[in-house]
C-alpha positions in Angstrom: 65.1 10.8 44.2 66.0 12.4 47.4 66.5 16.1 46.9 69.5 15.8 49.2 70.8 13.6 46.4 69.9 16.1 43.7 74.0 17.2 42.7 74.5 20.7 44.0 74.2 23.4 41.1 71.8 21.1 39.5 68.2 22.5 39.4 65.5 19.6 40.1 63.2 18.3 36.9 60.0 20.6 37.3 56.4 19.0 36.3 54.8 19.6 33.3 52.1 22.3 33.2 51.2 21.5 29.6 49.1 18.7 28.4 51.2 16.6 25.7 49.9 17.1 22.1 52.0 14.7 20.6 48.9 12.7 19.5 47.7 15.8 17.9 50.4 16.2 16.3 50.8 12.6 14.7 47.3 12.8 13.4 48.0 16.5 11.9 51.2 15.2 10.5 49.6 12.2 8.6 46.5 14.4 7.2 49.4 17.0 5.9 51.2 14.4 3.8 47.9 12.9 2.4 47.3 17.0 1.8 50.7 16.7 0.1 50.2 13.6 -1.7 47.0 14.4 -3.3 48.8 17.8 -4.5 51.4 15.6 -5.9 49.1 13.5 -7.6 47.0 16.6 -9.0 50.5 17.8 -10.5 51.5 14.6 -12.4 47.9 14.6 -13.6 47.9 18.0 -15.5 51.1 17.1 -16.8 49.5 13.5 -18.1 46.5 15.2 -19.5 47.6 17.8 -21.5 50.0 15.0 -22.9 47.3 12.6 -23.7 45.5 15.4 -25.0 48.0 16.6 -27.4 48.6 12.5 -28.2 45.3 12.2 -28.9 44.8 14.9 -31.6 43.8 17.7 -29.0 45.5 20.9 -28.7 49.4 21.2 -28.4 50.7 20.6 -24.8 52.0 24.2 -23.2 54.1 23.2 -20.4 54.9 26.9 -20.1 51.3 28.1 -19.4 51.4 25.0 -17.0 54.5 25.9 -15.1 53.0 28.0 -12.8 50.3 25.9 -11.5 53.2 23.0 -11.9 55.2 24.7 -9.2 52.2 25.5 -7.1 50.9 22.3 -6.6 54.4 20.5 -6.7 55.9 23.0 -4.1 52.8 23.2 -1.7 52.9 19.1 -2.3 56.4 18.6 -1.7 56.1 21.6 1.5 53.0 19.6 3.0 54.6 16.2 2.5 57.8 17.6 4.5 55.8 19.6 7.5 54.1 16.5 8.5 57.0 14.2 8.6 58.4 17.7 11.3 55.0 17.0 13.0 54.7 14.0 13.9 58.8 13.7 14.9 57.4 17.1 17.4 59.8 19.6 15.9 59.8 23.0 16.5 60.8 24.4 12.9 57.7 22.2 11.3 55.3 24.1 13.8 56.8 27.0 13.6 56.6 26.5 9.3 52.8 25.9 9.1 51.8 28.3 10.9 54.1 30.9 9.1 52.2 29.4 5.7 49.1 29.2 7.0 48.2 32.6 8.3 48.7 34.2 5.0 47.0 31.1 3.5 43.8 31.5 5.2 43.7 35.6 5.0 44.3 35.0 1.6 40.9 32.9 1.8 38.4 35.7 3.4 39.3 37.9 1.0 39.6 35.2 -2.1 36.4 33.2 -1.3 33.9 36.5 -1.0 35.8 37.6 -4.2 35.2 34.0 -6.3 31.5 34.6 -5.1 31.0 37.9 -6.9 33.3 36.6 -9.8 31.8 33.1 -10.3 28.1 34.0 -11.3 29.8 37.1 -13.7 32.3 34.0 -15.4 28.7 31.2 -16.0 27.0 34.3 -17.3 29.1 35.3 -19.7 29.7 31.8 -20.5 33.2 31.7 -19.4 32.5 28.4 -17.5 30.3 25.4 -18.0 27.9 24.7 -21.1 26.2 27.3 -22.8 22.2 27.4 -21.5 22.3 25.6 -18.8 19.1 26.3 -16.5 19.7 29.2 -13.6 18.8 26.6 -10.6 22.1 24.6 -11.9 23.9 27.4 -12.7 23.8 28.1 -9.2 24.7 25.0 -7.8 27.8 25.1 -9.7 28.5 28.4 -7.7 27.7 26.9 -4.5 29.7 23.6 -4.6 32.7 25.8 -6.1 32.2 28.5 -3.0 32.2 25.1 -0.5 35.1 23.7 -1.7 37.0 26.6 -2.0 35.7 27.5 1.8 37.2 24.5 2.8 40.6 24.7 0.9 41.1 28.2 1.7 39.5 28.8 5.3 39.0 26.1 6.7 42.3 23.8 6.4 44.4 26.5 7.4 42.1 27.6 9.7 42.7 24.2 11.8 46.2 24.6 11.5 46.1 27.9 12.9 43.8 26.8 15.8 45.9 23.5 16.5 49.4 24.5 16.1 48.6 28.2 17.6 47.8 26.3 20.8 50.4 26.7 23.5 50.3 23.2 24.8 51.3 22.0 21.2 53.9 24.8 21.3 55.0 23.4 24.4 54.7 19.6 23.4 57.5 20.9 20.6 59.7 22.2 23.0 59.1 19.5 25.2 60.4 16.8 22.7 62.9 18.7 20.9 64.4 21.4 23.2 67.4 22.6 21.4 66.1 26.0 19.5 66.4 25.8 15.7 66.7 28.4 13.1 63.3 29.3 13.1 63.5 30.6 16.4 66.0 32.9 15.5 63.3 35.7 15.0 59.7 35.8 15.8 57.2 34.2 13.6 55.5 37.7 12.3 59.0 38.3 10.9 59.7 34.9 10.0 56.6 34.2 8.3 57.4 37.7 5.3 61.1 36.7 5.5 59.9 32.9 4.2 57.5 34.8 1.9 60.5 36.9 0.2 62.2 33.9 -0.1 60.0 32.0 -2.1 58.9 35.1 -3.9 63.0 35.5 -5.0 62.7 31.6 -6.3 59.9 32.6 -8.2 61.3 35.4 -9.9 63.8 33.0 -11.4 61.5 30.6 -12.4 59.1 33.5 -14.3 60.7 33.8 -16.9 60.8 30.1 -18.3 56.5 30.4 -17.8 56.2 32.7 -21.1 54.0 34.7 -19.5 56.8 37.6 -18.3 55.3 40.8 -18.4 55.5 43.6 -15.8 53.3 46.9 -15.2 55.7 49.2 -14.9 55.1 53.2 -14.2 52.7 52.9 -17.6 54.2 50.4 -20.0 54.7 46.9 -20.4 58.1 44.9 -20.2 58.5 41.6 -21.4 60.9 39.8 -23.4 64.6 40.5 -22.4 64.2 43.0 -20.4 61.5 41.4 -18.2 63.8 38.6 -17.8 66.6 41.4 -16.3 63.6 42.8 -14.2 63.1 39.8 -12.7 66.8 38.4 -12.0 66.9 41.8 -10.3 64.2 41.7 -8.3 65.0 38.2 -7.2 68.2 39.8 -5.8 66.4 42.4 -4.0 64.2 39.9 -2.5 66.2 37.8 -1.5 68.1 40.5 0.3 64.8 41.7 1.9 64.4 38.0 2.9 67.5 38.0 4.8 67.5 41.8 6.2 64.0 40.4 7.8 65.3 37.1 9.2 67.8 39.2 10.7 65.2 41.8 12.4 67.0 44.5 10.1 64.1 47.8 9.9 66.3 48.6 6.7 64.2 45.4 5.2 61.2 46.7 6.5 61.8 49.7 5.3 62.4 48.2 1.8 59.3 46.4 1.7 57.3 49.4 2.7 58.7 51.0 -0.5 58.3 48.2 -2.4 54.7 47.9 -1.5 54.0 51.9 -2.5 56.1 51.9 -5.5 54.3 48.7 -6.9 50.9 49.8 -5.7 51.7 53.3 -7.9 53.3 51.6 -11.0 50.1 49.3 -11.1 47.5 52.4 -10.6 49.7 54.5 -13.8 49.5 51.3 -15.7 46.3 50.4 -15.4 45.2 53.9 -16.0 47.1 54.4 -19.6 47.4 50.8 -21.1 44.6 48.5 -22.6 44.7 45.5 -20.5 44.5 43.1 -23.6 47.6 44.1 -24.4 49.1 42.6 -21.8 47.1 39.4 -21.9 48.5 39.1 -25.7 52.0 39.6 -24.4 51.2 36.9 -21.9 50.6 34.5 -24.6 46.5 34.5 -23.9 44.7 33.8 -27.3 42.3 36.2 -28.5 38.6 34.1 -27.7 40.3 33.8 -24.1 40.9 38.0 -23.9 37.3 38.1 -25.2 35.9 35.9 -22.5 37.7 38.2 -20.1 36.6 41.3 -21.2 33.0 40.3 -21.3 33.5 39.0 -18.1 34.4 43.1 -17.4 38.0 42.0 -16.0 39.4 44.2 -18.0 37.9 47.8 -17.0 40.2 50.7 -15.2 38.3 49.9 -11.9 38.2 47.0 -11.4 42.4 46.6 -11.9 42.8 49.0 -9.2 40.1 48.1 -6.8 42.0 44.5 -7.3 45.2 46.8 -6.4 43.7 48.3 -3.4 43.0 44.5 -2.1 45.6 43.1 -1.4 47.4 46.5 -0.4 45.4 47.7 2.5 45.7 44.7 4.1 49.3 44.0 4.0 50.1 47.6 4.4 48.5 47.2 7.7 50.2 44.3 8.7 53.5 46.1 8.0 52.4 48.9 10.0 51.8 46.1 13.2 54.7 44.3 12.4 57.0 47.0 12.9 57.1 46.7 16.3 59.6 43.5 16.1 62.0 46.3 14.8 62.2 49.2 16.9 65.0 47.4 19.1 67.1 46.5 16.0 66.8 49.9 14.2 
């Protein structure tokens, strides 16, 4: 087109200085719903195999124990399954999604994997896993196919996600294809990614209690029953609040989580300090061969509870700390 053509107040089309990942994205999009399907699958399997178990004269079927892992695998099925259809239609909200989950997914793996390699050879030791005197050389194989795997699972899937939607010629490919902004770009994706977190957390704190397991360290004693099922209908409300303040850019939800964080990280320290751990492992519904297994497999000691405390706080209160920079202008 002539530029004398070009209607005056319109601006002319500008070229492209991003390279067009919509391949990329189709391919990403079709590995996440195998991802998806094969978590899917894994789900309707426990679910058949405790059933045939119990059919066949095993031991009774608990679909509470199983819940958790149930929603796991269905919601991370069901989520992967979902993102990739976003993918490969270009959208903005599934980019902007996977990364959100797969950040936390893949810190979660450097400090999980190193973790599982101290705690694996403890567990065949103790003879917590796999048959009693097996030789050290296989014992040890066991140890490093499990570390692989969980490498892979852990690090290196959401690792490639990271790398590949993190790039800013998929970014742009998104915006490219579909320009109008979505709700996910109502806030940036640091903030996103804890508001989504809060979120799910809240749904989970309604589903807690149905798992039979309901028991919460608190300040040095144990709830369950009733009033852990209170405990956690209210903290679903506050976290579903925090979810929202955060989506928002509110520093009152930072704030909140910030005292969450310390309050928790205190209440666990008292508790662990002043209650016998198999205590709450009975009130969880573990039998007593599987609170032995864990307490030979020295799970159950003072330091290590709060060293396990001390783990997963550091890290996030740092992230909090960095994060609070998206605030400053909304405080």
């Amino acid at each position: 087109m002539n530029p004398a053509e070009i209607p005056q107040g319109t601006a002319a089309p500008q070229p492209s200085d991003h390279r067009d990942r919509r391949a990329g994205l189709i391919t990403f999009g079709i590995l996440e719903i195998l991802l998806g399907a094969l978590a899917l699958l894994l789900c309707a399997l426990m679910v058949f195999g405790q059933r045939m178990l119990a059919a066949n004269g095993g031991a009774p079927a608990n679909m509470n124990m199983m819940l958790p892992a149930i929603a796991v695998y269905g919601g991370a099925g069901a989520a992967f399954v979902g993102l990739g259809i976003g993918s490969i239609l270009c959208r903005r909200w599934a980019r902007a999604l996977l990364l959100v989950w797969a950040w936390p997914w893949m810190c979660m793996g450097f400090i999980g994997v190193p973790l599982m390699a101290w705690l694996l050879p403890r567990m065949l030791a103790s003879g917590g896993a796999g048959p009693q005197g097996m030789p050290t050389g296989a014992l040890m194989m066991i140890v490093v196919i499990q570390i692989v795997v969980m490498s892979v699972l852990m690090i290196l899937i959401p690792g490639a996600i990271v790398w590949f939607y993190g790039n800013r010629h998929t970014k742009a490919t998104c915006e490219a294809r579909d320009p109008n902004p979505g709700w996910t770009d109502a806030c940036p994706l640091p903030v996103l990614g804890v508001s989504c977190l809060t979120t799910l957390s809240a749904a989970w704190m309604l589903v807690f209690p149905f798992t039979g397991m309901a028991v919460f360290p608190l300040f040095g004693a144990l709830v369950s029953g009733v009033p852990a099922i209170v405990l956690a209908l209210a903290f679903a409300g506050l976290l579903l609040w925090i979810g929202r303040a955060w989506y928002r850019v509110r520093v009152a939800g930072w704030r909140a989580v910030v005292a969450l964080l310390a309050l928790g990280a205190l209440s666990n320290v008292i508790t662990f300090t002043r209650v016998d751990m198999a205590e709450m492992y009975q009130k969880m519904g573990y039998g007593q061969e599987m609170i032995d297994m864990i307490r030979k497999q020295g799970l159950m000691n003072e330091g290590f509870m709060i060293w396990a405390t001390a783990i997963w706080i550091v890290p996030t209160l740092a992230y909090l700390i960095w994060v609070k920079r998206y605030f400053r202008s909304a405080a």
